[in-house]
matplotlib code that plots the C-alpha trace (Angstrom):
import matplotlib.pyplot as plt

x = [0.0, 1.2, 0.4, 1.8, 1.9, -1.2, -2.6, -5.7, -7.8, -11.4, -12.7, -12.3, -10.6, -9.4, -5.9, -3.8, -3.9, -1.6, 0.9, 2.3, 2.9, 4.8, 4.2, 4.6, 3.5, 4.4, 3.0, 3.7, 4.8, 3.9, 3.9, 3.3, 2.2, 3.0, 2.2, 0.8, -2.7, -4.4, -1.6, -3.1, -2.6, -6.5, -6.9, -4.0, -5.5, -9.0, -7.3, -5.1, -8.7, -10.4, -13.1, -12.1, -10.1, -7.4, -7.3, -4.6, -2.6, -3.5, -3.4, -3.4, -2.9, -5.3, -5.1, -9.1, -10.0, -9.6, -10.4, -10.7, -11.5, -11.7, -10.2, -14.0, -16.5, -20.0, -22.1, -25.1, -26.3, -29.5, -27.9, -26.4, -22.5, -23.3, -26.5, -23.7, -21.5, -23.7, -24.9, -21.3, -20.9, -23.3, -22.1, -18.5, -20.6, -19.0, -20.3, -20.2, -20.8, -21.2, -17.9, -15.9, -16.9, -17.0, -13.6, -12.5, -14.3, -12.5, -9.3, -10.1, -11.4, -15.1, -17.2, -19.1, -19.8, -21.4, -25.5, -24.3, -26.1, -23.8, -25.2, -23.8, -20.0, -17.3, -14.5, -12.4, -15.0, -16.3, -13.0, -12.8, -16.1, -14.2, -11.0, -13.3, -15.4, -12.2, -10.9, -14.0, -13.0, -8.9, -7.8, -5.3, -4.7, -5.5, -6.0, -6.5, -6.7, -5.3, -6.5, -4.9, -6.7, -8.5, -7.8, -6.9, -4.1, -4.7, -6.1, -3.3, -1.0, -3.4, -3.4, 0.6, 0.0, -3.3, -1.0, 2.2, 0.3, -1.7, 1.8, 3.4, 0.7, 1.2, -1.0, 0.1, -0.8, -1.0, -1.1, -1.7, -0.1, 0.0, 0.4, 3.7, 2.5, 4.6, 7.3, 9.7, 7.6, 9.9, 10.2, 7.9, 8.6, 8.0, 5.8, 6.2, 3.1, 3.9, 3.7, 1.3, 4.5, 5.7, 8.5, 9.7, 12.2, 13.1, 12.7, 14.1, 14.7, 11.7, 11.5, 11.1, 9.2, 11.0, 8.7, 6.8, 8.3, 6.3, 8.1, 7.2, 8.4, 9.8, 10.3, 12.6, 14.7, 17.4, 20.1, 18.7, 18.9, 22.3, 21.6, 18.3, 19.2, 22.4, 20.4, 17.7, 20.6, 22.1, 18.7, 19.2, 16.5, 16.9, 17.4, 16.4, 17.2, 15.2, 15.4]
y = [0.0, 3.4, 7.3, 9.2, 13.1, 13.1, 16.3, 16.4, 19.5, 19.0, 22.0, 23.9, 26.9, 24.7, 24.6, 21.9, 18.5, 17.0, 18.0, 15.9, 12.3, 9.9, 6.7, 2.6, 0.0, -3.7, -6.4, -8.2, -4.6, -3.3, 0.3, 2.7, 6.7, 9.2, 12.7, 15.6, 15.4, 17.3, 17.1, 14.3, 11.1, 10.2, 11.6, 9.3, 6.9, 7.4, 8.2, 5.1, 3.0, 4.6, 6.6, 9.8, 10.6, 12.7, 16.3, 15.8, 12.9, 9.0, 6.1, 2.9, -1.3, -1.1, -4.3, -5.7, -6.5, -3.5, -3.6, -0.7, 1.0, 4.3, 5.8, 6.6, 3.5, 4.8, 3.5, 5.7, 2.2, 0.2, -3.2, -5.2, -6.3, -9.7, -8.8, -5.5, -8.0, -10.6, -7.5, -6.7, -10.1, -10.2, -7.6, -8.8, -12.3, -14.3, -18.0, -18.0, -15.0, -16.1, -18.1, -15.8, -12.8, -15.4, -16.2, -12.3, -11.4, -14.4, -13.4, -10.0, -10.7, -9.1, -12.3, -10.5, -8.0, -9.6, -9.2, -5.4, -2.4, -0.4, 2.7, 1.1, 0.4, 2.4, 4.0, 0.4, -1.7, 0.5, 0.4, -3.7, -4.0, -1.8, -3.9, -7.3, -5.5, -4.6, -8.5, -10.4, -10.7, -11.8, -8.2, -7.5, -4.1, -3.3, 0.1, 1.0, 4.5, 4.7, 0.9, 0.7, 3.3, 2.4, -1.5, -3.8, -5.3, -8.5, -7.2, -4.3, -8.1, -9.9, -6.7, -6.9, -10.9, -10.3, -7.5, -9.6, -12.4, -11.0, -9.8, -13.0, -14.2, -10.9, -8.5, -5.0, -3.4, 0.3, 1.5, 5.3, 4.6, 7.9, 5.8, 4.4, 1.0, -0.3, 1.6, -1.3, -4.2, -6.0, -5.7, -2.3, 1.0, 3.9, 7.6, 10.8, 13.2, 16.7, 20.0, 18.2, 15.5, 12.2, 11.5, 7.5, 5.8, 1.9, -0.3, 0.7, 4.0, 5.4, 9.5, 11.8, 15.1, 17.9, 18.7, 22.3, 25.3, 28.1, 30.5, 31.0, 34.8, 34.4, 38.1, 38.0, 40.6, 42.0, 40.8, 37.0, 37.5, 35.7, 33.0, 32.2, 32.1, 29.9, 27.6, 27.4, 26.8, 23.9, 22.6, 22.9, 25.9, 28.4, 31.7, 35.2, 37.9, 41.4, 44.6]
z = [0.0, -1.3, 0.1, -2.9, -2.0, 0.3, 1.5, 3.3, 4.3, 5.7, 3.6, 1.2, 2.5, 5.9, 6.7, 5.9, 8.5, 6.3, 3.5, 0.7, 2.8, 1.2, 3.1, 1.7, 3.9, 3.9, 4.2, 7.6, 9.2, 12.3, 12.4, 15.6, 14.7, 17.5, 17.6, 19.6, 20.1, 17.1, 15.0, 12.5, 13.5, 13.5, 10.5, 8.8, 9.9, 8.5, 5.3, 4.9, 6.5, 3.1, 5.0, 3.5, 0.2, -0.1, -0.6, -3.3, -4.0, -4.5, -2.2, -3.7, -3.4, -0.1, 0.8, 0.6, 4.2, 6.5, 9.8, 12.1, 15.8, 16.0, 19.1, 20.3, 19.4, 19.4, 21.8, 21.2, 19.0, 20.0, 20.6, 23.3, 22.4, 21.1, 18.8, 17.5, 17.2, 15.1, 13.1, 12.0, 11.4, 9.0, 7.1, 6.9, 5.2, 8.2, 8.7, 12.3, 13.9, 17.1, 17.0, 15.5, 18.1, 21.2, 20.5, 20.3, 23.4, 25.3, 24.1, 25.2, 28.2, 27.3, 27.6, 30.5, 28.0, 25.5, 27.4, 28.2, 26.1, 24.3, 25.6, 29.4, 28.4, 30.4, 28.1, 28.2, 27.8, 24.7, 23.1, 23.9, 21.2, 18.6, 18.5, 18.3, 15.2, 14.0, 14.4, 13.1, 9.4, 9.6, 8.3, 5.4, 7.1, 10.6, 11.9, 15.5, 16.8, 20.5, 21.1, 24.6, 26.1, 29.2, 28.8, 31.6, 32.2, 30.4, 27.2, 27.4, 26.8, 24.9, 21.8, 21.3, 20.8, 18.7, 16.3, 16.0, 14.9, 11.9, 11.0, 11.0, 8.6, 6.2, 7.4, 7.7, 11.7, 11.8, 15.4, 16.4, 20.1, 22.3, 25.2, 23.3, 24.2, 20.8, 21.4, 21.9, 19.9, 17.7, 14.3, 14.8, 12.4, 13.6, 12.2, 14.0, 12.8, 13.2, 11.6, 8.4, 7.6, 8.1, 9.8, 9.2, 11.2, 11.1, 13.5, 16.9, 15.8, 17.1, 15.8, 19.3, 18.6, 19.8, 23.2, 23.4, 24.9, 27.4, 28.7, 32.6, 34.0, 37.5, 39.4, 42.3, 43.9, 42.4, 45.2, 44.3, 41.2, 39.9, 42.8, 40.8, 37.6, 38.4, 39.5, 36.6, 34.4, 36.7, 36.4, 32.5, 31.5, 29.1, 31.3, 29.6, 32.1, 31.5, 33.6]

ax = plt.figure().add_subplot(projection="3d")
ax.plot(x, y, z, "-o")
ax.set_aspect("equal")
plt.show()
């Protein structure tokens, strides 16, 4: 799969989310995306998942079965787990729904889940039902936006085993991973979103975004002053002294 000069804008006039990406996935890689919040990662995603086109630019040899979770699953649905589960099922033209999403929810320790509402699921136990959608057809490319947030500590394991696994078998894994959960997988690449670009590293050569700067005005006494600011700078801040 090929991102040839992407750009993406959500209107018209809009600024630019994203600015002539040049990205080639391959099959059996793993691949973490980091970034600032708001600085694009979700909307990769989305765009390499085909739910929205490209401002300018092409994307092509998407693999055939995608499956995705978005980083929030709606749960404003009128269905229990299992009867959203069978209904997804259905669509993906799977034999055995019930096995297929039975076996998921074990995995994921979400059995317990499966007579719940949707409408009742805490933050974790919402995002357990996206990854198993996302799971039910064996996926060609697998997207997951921020899939460890709020999981236990089981399914926090279970997911790395779940990712290498379709992998191993040829599928390409694309992880947006704030919590850096993938950080150290093996065999993982890594993308750094920031400033509308791309940056690509190999595997464990994970890209570090250069962190934010504020600058904080201290006043003290003019006697203190040197004291102070020696300090600061043993500390290793940026000092900027003004009358």
């Amino acid at each position: 799969m090929r991102l040839s000069t992407v750009s993406f804008r959500y209107s018209r006039r809009g600024p630019w989310i994203l600015r002539d990406v040049e990205l080639t996935l391959r099959p059996g890689s793993v691949v973490e995306v980091t970034g600032r919040n708001g600085a694009g990662k979700s909307t990769l995603l989305r765009l390499m998942a085909g739910f929205v086109p490209p401002s300018r630019g092409s994307i092509s040899d998407r693999p055939g079965v995608v499956g995705y979770a978005p980083d929030v699953f709606p749960v404003d649905q009128p269905f229990t787990v299992a009867a959203y589960l069978a209904h997804m099922s259905r669509i993906r033209g799977l034999p055995s729904p019930a096995s297929a999403a039975g076996d998921l929810a074990a995995r994921l320790n979400a059995t317990h889940l499966l007579d719940q509402p949707l409408g009742d699921l805490s933050k974790g136990s919402a995002q357990k039902v996206g990854l198993i959608q996302s799971l039910l057809a064996p996926p060609d490319l697998l997207i997951l936006d921020e899939p460890f947030a709020g999981l236990d500590e089981q399914t926090r394991v279970e997911l790395p085993v779940i990712i290498e696994e379709i992998a191993a078998r040829g599928g390409t894994v694309v992880v947006s991973d704030h919590q850096k959960q993938l950080q150290d997988h093996p065999g993982a690449d890594h993308w750094l979103v920031a400033d509308g670009r791309v940056a690509v590293s190999p595997s464990g050569d994970a890209p570090r975004e250069t962190p934010a700067r504020v600058v904080i005005e201290v006043v003290v006494d003019a006697d203190d002053a040197d004291e102070v600011e020696q300090k600061l700078r043993a500390d290793g801040y940026l000092t900027r002294r003004s009358s």
